[in-house]
C-alpha positions in Angstrom: 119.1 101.7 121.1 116.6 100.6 118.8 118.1 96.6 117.2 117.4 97.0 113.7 114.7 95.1 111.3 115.3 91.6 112.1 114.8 89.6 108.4 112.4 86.3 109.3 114.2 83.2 107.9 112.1 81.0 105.5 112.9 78.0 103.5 112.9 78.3 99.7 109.4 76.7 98.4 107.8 77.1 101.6 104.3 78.8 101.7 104.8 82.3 103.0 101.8 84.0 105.5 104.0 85.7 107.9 104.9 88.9 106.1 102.1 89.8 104.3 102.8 89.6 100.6 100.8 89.3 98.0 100.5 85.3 97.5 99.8 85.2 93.9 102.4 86.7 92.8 102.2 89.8 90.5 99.9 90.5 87.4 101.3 88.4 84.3 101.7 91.6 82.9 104.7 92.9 84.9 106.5 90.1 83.9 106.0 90.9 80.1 107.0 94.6 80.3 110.1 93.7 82.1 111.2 90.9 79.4 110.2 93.9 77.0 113.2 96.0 78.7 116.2 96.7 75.9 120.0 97.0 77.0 119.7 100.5 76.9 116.9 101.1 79.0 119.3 98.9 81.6 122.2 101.2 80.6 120.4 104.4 80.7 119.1 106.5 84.1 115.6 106.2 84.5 113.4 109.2 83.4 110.0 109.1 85.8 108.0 111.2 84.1 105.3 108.8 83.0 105.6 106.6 86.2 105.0 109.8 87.8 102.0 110.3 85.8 100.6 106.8 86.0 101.2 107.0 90.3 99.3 110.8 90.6 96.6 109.3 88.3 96.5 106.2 90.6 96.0 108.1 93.7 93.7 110.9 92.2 96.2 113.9 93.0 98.0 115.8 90.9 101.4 114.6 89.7 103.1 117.4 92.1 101.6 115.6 94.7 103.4 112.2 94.6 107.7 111.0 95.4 108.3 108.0 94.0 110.3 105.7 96.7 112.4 102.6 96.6 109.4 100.4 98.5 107.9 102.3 101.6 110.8 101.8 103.5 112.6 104.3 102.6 109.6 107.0 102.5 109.5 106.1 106.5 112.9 106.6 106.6 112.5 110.3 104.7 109.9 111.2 107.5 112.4 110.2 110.5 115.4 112.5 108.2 113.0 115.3 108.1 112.2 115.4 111.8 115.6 115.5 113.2 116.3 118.5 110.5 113.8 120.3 112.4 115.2 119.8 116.1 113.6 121.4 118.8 115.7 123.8 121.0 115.3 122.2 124.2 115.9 118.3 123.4 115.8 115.4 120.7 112.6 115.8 118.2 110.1 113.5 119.7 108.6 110.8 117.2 105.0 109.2 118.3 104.5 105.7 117.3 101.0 104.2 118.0 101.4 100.6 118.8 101.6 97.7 118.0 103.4 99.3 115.0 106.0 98.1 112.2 109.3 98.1 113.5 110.7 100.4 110.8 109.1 103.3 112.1 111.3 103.2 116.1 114.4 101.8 113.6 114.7 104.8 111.3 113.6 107.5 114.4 115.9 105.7 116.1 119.1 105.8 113.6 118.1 109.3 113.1 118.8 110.5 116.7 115.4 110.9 117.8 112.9 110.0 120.5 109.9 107.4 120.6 106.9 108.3 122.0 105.1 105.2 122.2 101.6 105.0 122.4 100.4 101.7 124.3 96.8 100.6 122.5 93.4 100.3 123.9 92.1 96.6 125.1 89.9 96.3 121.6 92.9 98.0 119.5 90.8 100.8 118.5 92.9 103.9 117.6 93.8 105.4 121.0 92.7 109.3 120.0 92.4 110.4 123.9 96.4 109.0 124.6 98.4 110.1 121.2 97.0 113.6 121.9 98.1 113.7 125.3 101.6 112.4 124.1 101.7 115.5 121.5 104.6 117.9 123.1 106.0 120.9 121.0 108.6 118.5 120.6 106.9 116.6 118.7 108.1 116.4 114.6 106.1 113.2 113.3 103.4 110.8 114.3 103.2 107.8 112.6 99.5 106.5 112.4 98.9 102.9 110.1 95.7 102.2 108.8 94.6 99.3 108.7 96.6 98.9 111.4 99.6 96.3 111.4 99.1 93.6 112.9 95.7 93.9 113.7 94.2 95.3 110.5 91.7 97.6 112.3 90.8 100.9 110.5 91.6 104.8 111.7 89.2 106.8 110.7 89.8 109.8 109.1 88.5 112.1 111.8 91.0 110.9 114.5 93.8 111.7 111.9 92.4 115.2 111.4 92.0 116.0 115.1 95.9 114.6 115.5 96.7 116.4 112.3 95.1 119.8 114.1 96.8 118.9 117.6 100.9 118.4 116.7 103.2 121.3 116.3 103.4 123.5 113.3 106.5 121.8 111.9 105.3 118.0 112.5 104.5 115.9 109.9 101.5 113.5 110.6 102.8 110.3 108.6 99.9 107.8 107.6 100.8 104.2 106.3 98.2 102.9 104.1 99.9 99.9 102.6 97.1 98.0 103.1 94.6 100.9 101.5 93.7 98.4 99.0 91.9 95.4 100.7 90.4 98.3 102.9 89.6 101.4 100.6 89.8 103.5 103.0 92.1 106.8 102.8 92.7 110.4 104.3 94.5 111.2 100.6 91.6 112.9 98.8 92.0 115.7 101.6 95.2 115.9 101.6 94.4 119.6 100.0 93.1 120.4 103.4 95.9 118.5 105.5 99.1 120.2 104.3 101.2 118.5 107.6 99.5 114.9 106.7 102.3 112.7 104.3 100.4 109.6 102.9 102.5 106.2 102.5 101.7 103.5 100.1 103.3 100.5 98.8 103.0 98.3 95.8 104.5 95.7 97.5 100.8 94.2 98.9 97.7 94.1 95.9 100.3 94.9 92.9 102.7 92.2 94.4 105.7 94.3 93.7 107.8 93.6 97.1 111.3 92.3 95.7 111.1 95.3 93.2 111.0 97.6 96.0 108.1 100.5 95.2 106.6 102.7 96.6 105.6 106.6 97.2 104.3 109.4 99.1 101.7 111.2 98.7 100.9 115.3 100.3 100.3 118.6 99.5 103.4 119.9 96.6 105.0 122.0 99.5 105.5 119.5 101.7 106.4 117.3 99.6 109.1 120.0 98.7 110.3 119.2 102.1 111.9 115.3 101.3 112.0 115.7 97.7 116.6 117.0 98.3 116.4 113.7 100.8 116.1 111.4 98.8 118.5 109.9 95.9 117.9 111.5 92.2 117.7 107.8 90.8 116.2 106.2 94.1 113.5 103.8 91.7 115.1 101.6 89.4 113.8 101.0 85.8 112.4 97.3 86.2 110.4 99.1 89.2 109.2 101.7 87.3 108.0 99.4 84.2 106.7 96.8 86.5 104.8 99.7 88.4 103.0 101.1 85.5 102.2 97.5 84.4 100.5 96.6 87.1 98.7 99.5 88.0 97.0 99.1 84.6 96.1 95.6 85.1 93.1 96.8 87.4 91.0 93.1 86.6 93.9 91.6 88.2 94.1 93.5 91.4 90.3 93.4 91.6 90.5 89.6 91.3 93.2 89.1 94.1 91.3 91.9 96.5 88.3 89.1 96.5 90.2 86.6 97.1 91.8 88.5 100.3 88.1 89.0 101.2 86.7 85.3 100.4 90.1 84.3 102.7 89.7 86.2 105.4 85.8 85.2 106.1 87.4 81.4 105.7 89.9 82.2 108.4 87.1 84.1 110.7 84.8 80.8 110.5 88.1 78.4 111.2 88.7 81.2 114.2 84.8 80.9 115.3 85.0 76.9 114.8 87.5 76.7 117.7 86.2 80.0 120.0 89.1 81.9 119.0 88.8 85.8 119.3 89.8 87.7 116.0 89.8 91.1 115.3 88.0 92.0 111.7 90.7 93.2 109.5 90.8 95.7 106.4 94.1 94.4 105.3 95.2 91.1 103.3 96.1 88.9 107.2 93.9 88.3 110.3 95.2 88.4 114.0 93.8 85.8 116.0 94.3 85.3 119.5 95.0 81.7 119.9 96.3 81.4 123.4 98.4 78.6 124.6 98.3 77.1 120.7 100.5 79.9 119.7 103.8 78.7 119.8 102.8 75.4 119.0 101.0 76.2 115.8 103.6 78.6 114.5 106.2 75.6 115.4 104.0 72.9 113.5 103.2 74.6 110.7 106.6 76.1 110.0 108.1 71.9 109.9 104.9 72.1 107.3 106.7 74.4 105.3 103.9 77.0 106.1 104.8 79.9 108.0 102.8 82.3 110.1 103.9 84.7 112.2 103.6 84.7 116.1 102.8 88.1 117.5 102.6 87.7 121.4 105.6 89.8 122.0 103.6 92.7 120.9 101.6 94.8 123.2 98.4 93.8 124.0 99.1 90.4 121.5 99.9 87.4 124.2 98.6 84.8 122.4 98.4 86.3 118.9 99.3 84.5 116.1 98.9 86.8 112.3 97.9 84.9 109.4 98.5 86.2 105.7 94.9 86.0 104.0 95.9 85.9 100.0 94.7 83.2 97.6 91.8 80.9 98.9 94.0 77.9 98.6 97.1 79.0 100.5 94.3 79.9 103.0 92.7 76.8 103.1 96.5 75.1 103.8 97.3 76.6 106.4 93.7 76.0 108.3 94.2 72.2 107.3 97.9 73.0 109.4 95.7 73.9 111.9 93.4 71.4 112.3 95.5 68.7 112.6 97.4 70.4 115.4 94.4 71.2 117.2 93.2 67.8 116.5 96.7 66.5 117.9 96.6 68.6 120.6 93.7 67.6 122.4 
């Protein structure tokens, strides 16, 4: 059995690069429209029909299009519900995970009763097309698919999702994760009209900085979306998510400003990477894998007495060596390399 999510432990005040959050914190303006929340909004159930509104308008669909979930978590964990309500005949429904992959896709499959298919990934962690259509079996009920990919923040382009979208069963769902869609801009969702198995995942957690309040939401054609809409709770989004959801979507000068400087980070990392003849992989997302080799242990271990954490990633396939580093603010950026540098420096 699958162990469940396994919570990384970090000391209060430390500087947090290992789980990807946004390292700003979240627009000014989410704090004000929560103050602004009365004792009866807190005592009332929430009503979601402008958050609704605000999210479809977000994403470009119509509002039929979009679920509201309590972060992306539980819009994964929908997806692995779904596909063991459709159970094949002849065996467990089969769940294909292209790795490396967030753990909470095997954990709720997993919890749910069903198989993992994984996918092993190519040397240069390009989407492996060729091997998750061979895995495709008429057992198959959901592929999960992440772009940018976590951990190593490479794109899947849209094509390969159609071709897997065209290749799974009739009752699959093709599940893509695109919590990172904002540092990258990339996204299948304006042809979701086309796609009617393909179930877009976002979170708020990343650019909005939104991850204690826990939003998030899906995104596919209204019948599908018929399909987990009796899964999931009626009240699943609180009310200080909801307000602090519409608040920062609408602070668009803020998100623009903390995309650049995600994209002024990560070209700061990529030159510390080139300075010591590290390989890194390019990343669309707001972190950068780097394969560091026999530094990898050793610089998660120094920085971490620091009070800077980063995460090491060589137990992950294809990562021996791999440390990821969360690329948010230009200054948290530029601590961590100083980290580095004086192990390195150390070191030699």
């Amino acid at each position: 059995m699958t162990q469940g999510y396994q919570h990384p432990v970090t000391l209060p005040g430390a500087l947090r690069l290992h789980l990807n959050e946004n390292t700003a914190g979240c627009s000014p303006r989410v704090l004000e429209a929560i103050r602004a929340l009365t004792r009866d909004d807190l005592a009332l159930y929430p009503d979601y029909t402008r958050i609704n509104e605000v999210t479809a308008a977000h994403l470009g669909v119509p509002v039929t299009s979009v679920l509201l979930t309590n972060g992306l978590d539980e819009g994964i964990f929908l997806a692995a519900v779904l596909g063991q309500r459709r159970r094949p005949v002849d065996g467990p429904p089969e769940s294909i995970v292209v790795l490396p992959a967030f753990d909470m896709y095997a954990i709720t499959v997993d919890a749910c009763g069903g198989h993992v298919v994984n996918v092993p990934p190519s040397e240069d962690f390009t989407f492996p097309l060729a091997a998750t259509l061979a895995a495709v079996t008429p057992r198959t009920r959901t592929v999960f698919i992440t772009s940018p990919n976590n951990p190593t923040g490479v794109r899947v382009g849209n094509d390969a999702i159609r071709q897997v979208a065209r290749a799974v069963p009739p009752d699959a769902i093709v599940f893509v994760d695109e919590a990172y869609h904002d540092f990258s801009g990339d996204t299948i969702v304006p042809e979701l009209g086309g796609l009617p198995n393909v179930v877009v995942g976002r979170t708020f957690a990343k650019a909005q900085g939104l991850a204690a309040l826990r939003a998030g939401v899906l995104a596919a054609v209204p019948d599908t979306l018929d399909l987990f809409r009796p899964l999931i709770p009626p009240y699943s989004l609180n009310i200080a998510a909801a307000t602090a959801l519409e608040a920062a979507l609408g602070d668009r000068d803020y998100i623009r400003w903390y995309i650049a400087q995600v994209t002024e980070s990560r070209e700061r990392f990529y030159a510390f990477c080139r300075t010591h003849d590290f390989p890194y992989w390019e990343s669309a997302a707001n972190f950068v894998l780097a394969r560091v080799g026999r530094h990898a242990t050793g610089l998660t271990d120094a920085l971490r007495a620091k009070g800077i954490y980063i995460r090491d990633k060589s137990a992950d396939p294809n990562c021996a060596g791999c440390i990821r580093v969360t690329t948010g603010v230009v200054e948290a950026t530029e601590a961590a390399i100083a980290a580095m540098e004086d192990y390195l420096c150390a070191a030699q």
